[in-house]
N, C-alpha and C positions, 0 to 999 in steps of 0.2 A: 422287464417292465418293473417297475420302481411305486411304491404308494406309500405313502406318509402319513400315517394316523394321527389326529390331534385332538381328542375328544376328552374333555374336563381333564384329567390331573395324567391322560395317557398320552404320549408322545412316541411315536416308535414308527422304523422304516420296515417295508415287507419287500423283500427282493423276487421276482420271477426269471430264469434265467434258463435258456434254452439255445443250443447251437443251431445256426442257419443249415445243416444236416435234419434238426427233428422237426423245424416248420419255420416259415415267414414270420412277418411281423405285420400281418392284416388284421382284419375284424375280431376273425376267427381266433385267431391265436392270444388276441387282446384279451377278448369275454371268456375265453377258458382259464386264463390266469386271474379277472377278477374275481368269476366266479368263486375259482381256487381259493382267491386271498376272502373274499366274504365266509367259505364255509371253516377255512381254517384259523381264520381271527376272531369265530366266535363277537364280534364286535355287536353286529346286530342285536344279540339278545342282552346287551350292556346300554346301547343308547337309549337315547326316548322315539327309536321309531323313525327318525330324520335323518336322511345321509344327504349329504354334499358333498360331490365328486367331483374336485377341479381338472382340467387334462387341455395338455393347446387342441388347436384345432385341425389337428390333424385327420385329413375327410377319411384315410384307410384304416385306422386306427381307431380314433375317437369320437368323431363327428358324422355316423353313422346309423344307419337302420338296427345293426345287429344291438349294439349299444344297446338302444332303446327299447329290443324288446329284452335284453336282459334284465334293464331295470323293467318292467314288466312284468317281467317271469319274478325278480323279489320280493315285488308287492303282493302280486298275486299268492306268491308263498308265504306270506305275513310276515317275510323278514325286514323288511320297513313299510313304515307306512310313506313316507312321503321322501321320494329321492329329487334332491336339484344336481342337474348338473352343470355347472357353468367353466364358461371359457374366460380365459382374458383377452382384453382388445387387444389384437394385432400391433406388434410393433414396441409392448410395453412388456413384455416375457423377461428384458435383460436388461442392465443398468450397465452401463458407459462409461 
């Protein structure tokens, strides 16, 4: 799993990387990696509070309950105050 930071003058890619041996690529395995990548990039305590997290639409992966209560569980912990997460429209992901 792959996330791309681009916040004021920070640019940088965070890699998650796990053999089909240690788990899936479901809900579960998604929110333990972002998890991951939110308490290891420290990012939180740099922005103003706002995250915006784009991901396709993927229902076992991204477009889910668990998702949702992770971001949940952030706010709740006061590592943002306000998360968007938006998708792009179907069909516009790739250029031709």
């Amino acid at each position: 799993m792959g996330v791309h930071v681009v916040s004021g003058d920070i640019s940088r890619g965070y890699f998650h990387i796990w053999s089909e041996d240690e788990g899936g690529r479901g809900s579960d395995e998604i929110v333990s990696a972002l998890l991951a990548f939110v308490n290891a990039s420290k990012l939180s305590t740099s922005c103003d509070g706002h995250l915006i997290a784009w991901s396709d639409s993927c229902a076992g992966q991204n477009e889910n309950f668990v998702v949702i209560c992770l971001w949940q569980l952030l706010i709740l912990q006061k590592k943002y105050a306000q998360i968007e997460h938006k998708f792009p429209e179907p069909g516009h992901s790739f250029l031709i």
